[in-house]
N, C-alpha and C positions, 0 to 999 in steps of 0.2 A: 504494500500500500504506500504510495507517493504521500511524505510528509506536507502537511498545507505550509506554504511559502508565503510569510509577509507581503503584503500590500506594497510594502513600499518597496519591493524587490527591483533590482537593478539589472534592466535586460544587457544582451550584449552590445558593445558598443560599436556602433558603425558608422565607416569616414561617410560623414555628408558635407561636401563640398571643401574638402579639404581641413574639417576640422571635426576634433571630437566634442562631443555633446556629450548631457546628462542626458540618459535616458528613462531614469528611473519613475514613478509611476509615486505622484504625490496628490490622492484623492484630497480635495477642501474639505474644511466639516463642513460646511453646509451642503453638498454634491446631495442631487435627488440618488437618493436610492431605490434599487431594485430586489426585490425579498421572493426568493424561491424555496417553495415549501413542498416538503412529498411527503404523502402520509402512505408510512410503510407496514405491508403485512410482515408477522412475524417471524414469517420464512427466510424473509430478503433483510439485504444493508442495502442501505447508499454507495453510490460508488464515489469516489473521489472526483469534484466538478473541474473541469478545463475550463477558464475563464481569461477571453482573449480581448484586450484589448486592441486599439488602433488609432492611426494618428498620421494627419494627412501635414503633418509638418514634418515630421521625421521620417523621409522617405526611405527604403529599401532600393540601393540599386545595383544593378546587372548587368550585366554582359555577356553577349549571344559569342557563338563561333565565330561570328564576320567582324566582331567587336562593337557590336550595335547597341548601344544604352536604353536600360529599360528603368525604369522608375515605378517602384508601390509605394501604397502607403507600408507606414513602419507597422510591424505589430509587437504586442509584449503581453506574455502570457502567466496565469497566475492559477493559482493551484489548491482550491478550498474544501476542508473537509465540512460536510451537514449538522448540524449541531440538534442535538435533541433537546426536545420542549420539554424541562419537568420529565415526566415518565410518561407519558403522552407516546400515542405513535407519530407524532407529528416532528419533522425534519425539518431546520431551514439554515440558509444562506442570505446575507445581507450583502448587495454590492452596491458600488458607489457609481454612478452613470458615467462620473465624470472623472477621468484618472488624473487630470491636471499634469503637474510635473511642464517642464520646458518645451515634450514635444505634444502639451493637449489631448493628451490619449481620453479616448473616450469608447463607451463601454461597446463594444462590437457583436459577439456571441457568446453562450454558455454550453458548454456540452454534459452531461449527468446522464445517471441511470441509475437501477439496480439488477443486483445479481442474489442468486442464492447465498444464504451466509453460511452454508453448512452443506456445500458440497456432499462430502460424507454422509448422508444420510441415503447417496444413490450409491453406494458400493466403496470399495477400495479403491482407491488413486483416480477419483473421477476428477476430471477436469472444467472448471467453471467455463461455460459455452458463451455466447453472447445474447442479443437480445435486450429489452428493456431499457434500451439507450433515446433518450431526446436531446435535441438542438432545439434551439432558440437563436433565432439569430435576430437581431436588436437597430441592425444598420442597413442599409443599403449592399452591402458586399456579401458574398457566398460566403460561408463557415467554411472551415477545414475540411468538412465533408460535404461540400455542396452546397446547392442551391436548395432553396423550402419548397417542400412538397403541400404546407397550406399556411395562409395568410391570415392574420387573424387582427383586428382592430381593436385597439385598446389590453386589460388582462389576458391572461392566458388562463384556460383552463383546462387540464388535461386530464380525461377518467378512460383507462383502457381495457380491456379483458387480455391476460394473458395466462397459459396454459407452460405447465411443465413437459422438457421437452428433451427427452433420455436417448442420445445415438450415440451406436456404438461403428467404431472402422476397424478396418482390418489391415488392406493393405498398409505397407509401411508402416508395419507396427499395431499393435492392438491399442486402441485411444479410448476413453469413454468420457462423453461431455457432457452436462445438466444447462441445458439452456432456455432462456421461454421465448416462445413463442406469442407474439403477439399481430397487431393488424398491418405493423412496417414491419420491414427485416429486420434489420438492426437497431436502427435509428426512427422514430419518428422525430420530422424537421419542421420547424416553424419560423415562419416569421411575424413578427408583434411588435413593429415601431415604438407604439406609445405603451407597452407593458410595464407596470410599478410592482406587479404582481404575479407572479408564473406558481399554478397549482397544478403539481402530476401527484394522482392518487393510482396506482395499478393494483387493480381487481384480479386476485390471484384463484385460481380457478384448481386445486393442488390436487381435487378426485377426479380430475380429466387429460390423464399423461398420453402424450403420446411419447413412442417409443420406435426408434427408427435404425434400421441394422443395415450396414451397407456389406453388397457382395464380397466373398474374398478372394474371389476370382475375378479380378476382369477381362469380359467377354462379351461381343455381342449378345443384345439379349438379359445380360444379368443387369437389374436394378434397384435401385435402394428400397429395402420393404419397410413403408409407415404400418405398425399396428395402431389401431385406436382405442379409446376405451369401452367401444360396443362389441369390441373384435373382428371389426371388419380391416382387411389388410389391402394395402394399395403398394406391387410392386411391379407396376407399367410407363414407368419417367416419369407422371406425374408431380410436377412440384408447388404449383401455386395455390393450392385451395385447400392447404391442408388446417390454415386458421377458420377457415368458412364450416369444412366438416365437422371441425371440433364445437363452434360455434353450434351448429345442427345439434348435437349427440347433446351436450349440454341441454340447449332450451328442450328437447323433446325429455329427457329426463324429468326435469324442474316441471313439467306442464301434467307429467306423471302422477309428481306428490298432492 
């Protein structure tokens, strides 16, 4: 787990125009803040937040093969752990909009998630999978992972359903991952200009695993078998609907009781 790094952390320093600058990252106290809160099921932690600043004074510059100058904005990135409320499930981070300091940094995206906090509960030497990752992005520029897949005006609010999600591989070695599954792959991405507020609650769904074994042979023909929790098995390439049928098996369940 990446230790959280002071605020006023001091990026690397780079020649801008023949001189060195402070780059370091000196939020005002009065800077509007932005407050991200996850309220977590007992399964999961927080992951450790990527929080990237940006600043169109401090530019970033390059040089192609032809020796052709390119110029970005600077970025400076910082690194916070989620603080719990009381004994509460509730999680949060306090960021400052405005990074100040010489190069104006000002607050660009956040990256967070959760993961399982206890691995070990699916076997011996399982490996934490991915999944349960959101972006937020806060400015005009694409995140570290892209562009927003939806735009949202004003708060954010974010309530998802996600499913435990048990593969195992073979080739190159025997691996076994716990990962969830939810309605993005990895990441759900957003954008929220005027956000003071960002709420992810992920609705954890823990008696509906799927469980997915990949061939140990490769060959035409062989492909990764999803079992689900009604027992039905899907191993014909199929890869994108596998949060829709879980979604299905679920509500017909629940419509049961």
């Amino acid at each position: 787990m990446i230790k959280e790094i002071p605020i006023a952390i001091v990026a690397m320093v780079i020649s801008l125009s023949g001189c060195a600058k402070d780059y370091s990252l000196a939020p005002p106290a009065d800077s509007e803040k932005v407050t991200v809160t996850v309220k977590l099921p007992k399964e999961l932690k927080t992951e450790t937040m990527w929080v990237m600043y940006r600043s169109a004074t401090c530019k970033r510059i390059s040089y192609g093969a032809s020796g052709q100058r390119t110029e970005r904005d600077g970025h400076n990135s910082v690194y916070k752990e989620f603080e719990r409320q009381g004994q509460s499930d509730i999680y949060q981070v306090e960021l400052p909009k405005d990074g100040g300091g010489a190069c104006q940094w000002h607050l660009a995206n956040v990256t967070f998630g959760v993961a399982y906090a206890d691995p070990a509960r699916f076997g011996e030497n399982v490996i934490p999978g991915g999944g349960g990752g959101v972006v937020v992005i806060l400015d005009h520029n694409n995140s570290p992972r892209g562009g927003a897949d939806f735009k949202i005006d004003g708060d954010l609010t974010i309530q998802k359903n996600y499913y435990p999600w048990v593969s195992e591989a073979f080739l190159g070695g025997y691996k076994k991952h716990i990962s969830l599954l939810g309605e993005g792959h990895l990441y759900l991405k957003y954008q929220a200009l005027q956000a003071q507020k960002i709420y992810f609650e992920p609705i954890l769904h823990t008696d509906f695993m799927l469980h997915s074994t990949e061939p140990k042979e490769k060959k035409e023909g062989n492909y990764i078998a999803f079992t689900f929790p009604d027992g039905s098995v899907w191993a014909d390439g199929r890869l994108d609907s596998k949060f829709q049928k879980l979604q299905a098996i679920r509500l017909a369940a629940e419509n049961k009781e």
